[in-house]
C-alpha positions as CSV (number, residue, x, y, z in Angstrom):
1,X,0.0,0.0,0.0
2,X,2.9,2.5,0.8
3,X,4.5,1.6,-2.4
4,X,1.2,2.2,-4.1
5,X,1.0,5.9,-2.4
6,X,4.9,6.6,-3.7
7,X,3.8,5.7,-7.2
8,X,0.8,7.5,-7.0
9,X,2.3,10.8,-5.8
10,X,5.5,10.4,-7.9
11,X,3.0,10.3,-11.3
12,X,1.0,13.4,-9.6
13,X,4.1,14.8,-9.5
14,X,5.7,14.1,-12.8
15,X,2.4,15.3,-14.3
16,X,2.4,18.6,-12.5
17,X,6.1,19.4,-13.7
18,X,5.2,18.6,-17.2
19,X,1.8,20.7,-17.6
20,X,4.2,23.7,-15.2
21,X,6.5,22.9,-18.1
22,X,3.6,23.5,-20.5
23,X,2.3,26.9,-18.7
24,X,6.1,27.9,-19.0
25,X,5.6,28.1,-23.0
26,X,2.5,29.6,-23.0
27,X,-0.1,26.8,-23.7
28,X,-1.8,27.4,-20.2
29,X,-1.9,30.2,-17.4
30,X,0.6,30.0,-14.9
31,X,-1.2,31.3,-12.0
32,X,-3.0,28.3,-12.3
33,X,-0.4,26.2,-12.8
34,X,1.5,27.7,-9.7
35,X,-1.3,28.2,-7.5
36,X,-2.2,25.4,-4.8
37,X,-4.6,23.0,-5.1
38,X,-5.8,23.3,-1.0
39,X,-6.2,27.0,-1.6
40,X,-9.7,27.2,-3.9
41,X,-12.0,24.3,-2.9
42,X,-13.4,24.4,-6.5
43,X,-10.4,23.5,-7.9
44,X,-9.9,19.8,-9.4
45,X,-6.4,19.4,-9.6
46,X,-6.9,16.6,-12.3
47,X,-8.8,18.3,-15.2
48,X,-7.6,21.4,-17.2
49,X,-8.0,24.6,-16.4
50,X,-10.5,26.5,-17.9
51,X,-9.2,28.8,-21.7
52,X,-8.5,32.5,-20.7
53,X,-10.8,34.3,-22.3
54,X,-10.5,35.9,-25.4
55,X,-9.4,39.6,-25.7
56,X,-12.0,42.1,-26.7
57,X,-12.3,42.6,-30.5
58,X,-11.1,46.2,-30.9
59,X,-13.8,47.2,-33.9
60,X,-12.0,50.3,-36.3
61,X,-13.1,53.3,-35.6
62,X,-15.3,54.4,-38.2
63,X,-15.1,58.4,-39.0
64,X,-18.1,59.8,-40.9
65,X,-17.3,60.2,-44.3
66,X,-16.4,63.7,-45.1
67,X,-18.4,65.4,-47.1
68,X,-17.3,66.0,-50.5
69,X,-16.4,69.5,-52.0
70,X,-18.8,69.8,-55.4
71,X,-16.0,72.0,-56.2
72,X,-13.1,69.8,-56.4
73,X,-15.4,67.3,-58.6
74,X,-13.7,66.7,-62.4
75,X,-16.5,64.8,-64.0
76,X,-19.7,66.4,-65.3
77,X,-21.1,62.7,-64.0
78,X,-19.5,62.8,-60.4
79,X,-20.8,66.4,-59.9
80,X,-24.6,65.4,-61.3
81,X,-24.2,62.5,-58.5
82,X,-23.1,64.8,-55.8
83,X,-25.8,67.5,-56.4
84,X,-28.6,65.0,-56.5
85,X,-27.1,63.6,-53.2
86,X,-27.5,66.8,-51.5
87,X,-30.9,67.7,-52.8
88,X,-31.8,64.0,-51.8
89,X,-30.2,65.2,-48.1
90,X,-31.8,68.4,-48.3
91,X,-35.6,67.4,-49.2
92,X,-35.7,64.3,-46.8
93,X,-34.0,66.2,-43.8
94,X,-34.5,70.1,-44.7
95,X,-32.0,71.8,-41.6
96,X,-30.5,74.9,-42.9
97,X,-27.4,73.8,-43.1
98,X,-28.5,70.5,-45.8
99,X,-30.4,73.1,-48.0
100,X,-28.1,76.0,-47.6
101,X,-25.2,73.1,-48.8
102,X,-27.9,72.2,-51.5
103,X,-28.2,75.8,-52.8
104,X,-24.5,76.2,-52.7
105,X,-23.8,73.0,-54.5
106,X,-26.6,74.2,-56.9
107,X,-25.4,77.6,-57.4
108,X,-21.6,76.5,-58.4
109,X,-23.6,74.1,-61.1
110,X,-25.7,77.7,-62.8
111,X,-22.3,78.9,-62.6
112,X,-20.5,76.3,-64.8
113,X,-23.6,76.2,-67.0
114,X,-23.3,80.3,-67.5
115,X,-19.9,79.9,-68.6
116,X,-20.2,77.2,-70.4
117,X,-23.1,78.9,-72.4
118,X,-21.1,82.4,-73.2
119,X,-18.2,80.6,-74.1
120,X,-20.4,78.5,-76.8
121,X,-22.1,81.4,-78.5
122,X,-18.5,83.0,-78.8
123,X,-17.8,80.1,-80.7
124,X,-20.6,80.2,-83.2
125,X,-19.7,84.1,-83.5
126,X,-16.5,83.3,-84.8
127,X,-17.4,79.9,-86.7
128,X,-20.4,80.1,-89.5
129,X,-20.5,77.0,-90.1
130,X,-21.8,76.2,-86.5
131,X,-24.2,79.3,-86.7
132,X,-27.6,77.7,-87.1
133,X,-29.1,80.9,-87.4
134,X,-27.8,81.1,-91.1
135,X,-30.0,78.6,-92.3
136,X,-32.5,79.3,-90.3
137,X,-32.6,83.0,-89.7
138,X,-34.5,84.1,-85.8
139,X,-34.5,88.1,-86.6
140,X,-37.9,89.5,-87.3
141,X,-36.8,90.7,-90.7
142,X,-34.5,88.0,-91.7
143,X,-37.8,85.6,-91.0
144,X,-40.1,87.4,-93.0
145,X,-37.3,86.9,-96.0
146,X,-36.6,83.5,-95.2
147,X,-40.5,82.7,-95.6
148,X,-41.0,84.5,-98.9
149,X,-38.1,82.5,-100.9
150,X,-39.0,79.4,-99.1
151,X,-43.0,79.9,-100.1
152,X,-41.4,80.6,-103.6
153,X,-38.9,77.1,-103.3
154,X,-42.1,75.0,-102.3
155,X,-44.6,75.9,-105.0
156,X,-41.6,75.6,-107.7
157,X,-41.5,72.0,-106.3
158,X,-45.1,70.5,-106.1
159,X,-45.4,72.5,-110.1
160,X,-42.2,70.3,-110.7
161,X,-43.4,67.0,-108.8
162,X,-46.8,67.6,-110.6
163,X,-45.0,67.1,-114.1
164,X,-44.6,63.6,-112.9
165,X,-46.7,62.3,-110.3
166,X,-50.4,62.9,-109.3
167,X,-52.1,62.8,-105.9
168,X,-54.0,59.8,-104.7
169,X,-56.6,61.3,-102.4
170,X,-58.5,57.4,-100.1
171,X,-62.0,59.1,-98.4
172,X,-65.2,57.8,-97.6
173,X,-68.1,59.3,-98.2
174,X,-69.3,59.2,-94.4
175,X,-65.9,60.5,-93.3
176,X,-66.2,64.2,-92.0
177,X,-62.2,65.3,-92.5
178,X,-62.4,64.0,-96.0
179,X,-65.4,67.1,-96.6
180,X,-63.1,69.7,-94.9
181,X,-60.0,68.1,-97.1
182,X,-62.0,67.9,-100.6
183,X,-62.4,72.0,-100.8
184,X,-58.2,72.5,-99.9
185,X,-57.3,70.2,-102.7
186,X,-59.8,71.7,-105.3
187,X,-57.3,75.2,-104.3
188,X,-53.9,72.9,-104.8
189,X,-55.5,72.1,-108.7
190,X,-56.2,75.3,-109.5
191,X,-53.1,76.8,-107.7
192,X,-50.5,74.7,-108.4
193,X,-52.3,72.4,-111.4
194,X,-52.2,69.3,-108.7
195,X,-54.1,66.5,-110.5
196,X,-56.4,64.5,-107.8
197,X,-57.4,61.4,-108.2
198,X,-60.4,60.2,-105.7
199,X,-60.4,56.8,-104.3
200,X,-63.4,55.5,-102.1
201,X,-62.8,52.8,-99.7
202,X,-66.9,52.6,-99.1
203,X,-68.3,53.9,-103.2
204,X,-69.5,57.0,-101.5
205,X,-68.5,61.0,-102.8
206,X,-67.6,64.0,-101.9
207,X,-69.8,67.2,-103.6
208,X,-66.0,68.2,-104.3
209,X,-65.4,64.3,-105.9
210,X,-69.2,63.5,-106.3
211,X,-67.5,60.0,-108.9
212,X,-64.3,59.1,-107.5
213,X,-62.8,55.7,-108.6
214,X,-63.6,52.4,-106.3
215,X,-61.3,50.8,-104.3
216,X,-59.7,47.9,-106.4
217,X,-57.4,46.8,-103.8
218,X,-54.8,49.3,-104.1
219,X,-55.7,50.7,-100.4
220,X,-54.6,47.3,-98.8
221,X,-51.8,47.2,-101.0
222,X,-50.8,50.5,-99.5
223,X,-51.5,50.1,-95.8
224,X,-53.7,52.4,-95.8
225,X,-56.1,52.1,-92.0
226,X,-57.2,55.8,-92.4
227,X,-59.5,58.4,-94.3
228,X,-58.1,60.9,-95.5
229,X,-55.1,59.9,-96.5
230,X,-53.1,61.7,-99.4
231,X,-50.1,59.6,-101.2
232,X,-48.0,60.9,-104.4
233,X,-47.9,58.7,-107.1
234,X,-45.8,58.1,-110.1
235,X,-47.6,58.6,-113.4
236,X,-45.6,56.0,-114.9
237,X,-45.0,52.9,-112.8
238,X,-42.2,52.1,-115.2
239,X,-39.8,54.7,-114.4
240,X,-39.3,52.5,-110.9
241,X,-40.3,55.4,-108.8
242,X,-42.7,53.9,-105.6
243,X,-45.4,55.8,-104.1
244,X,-45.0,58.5,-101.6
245,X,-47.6,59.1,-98.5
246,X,-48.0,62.2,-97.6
247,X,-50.1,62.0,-94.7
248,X,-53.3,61.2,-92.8
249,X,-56.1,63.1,-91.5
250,X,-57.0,66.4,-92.0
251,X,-53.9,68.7,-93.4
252,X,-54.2,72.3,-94.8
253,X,-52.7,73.7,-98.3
254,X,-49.4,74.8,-96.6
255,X,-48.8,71.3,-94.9
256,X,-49.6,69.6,-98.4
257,X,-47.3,72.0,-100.2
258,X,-44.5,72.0,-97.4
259,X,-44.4,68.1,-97.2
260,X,-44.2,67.5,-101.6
261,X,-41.3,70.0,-101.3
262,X,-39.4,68.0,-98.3
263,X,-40.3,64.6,-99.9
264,X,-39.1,65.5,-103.6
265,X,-36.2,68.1,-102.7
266,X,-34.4,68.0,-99.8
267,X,-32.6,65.4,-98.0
268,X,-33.0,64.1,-94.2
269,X,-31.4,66.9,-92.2
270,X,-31.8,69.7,-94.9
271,X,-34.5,71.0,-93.5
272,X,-33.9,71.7,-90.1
């Protein structure tokens, strides 16, 4: 029995050196270690102590983002961001200070805008090819002129288009817009020698078209949905020329003469 004790107390002891061995390199707490075991009645002396516990986690600081100087900005997109920001800042929490920094903010973007403006019309002072104005004059007088030659450049050009196309006129004799139409293109044939041809889609007249031609198909063929409706067409189908619309609905001479012009003389662009 006494040889059992030595054993006993000889393994307690070996094991107590080895886990103080242990503590030394840092695996356990050496208070612990070093303590007594008679000293804290809670203490088992044959389990492991409990881990340390764990250091705070020390969270960054986080700073408000500064706010950003509009100023400072080199985009034209980074500046449109910031200025709806603070208008977005300003409406949902109006203090003084968010809508005075709004105004601010708003005020430097008039400003660029200003300049920007004053430096373009210098441009097109010194540049006539950029001058819109040229082609289309905006002084009273220049207007006036502008409208006289281009009155003059239109009716030389539905007399012209005239020489080789006629004007198919699709109406219905119930259809109200084709009345009011009938007595504008009766002026267009006596003005400007426009030869109509009358096409009804239901075999009904017009007292300005009281016999105009039945519908053979050629309204389907053309996609034509609505009364009036005024297309230009080739006198002769052989010359490969295809028919042009010219509009629905109810148009007055000017329109009529204005659209044969831009269809038969000018180009996409030339015009405006």
């Amino acid at each position: 029995m006494r040889t059992a004790r030595i054993g006993w107390g000889l393994v307690v002891l070996l094991w107590t050196l080895a886990m103080g061995a242990q503590a030394d390199e840092g695996n356990f707490p050496a208070p612990w270690w070093e303590s007594s075991i008679w000293s804290d009645p809670e203490r088992a002396y044959q389990w492991y102590p409990p881990d340390p516990p764990l250091p705070p986690e020390s969270k960054p600081a986080t700073d408000k983002p500064k706010p950003r100087d509009i100023r400072a900005l080199k985009s034209v997109r980074a500046i449109r961001e910031e200025l709806d920001r603070l208008k977005e800042v300003a409406v949902m929490t109006p203090t003084p200070e968010n809508v005075r920094r709004f105004l601010d903010a708003q005020q430097f973007v008039m400003e660029k805008g200003a300049v920007f403006a004053d430096v373009a019309r210098r441009v097109v002072w010194a540049s006539p090819e950029l001058d819109y104005s040229l082609r289309r004059p905006t002084h009273n007088a220049a207007i006036q002129n502008w409208k006289t030659q281009r009155q003059a450049d239109e009716g030389a050009a539905v007399t012209e288009a005239m020489r080789s196309h006629g004007l198919y006129f699709f109406l219905r004799g119930d259809c109200p817009y084709c009345h009011q139409l009938a007595p504008v293109l009766k002026y267009l044939e006596s003005a400007y020698g426009v030869e109509v041809f009358p096409i009804s889609l239901d075999g009904g007249g017009l007292p300005g078209y009281p016999s105009p031609r039945p519908d053979n198909g050629i309204a389907r063929l053309l996609g034509v949905s609505t009364v009036p409706a005024l297309y230009l067409m080739p006198r002769d189908a052989t010359t490969g020329n295809v028919p042009i619309p010219l509009g629905q609905g109810m148009l007055s001479a000017d329109e009529i003469v204005q659209r044969i012009h831009v269809l038969t003389r000018t180009r996409p662009g030339d015009s405006f």
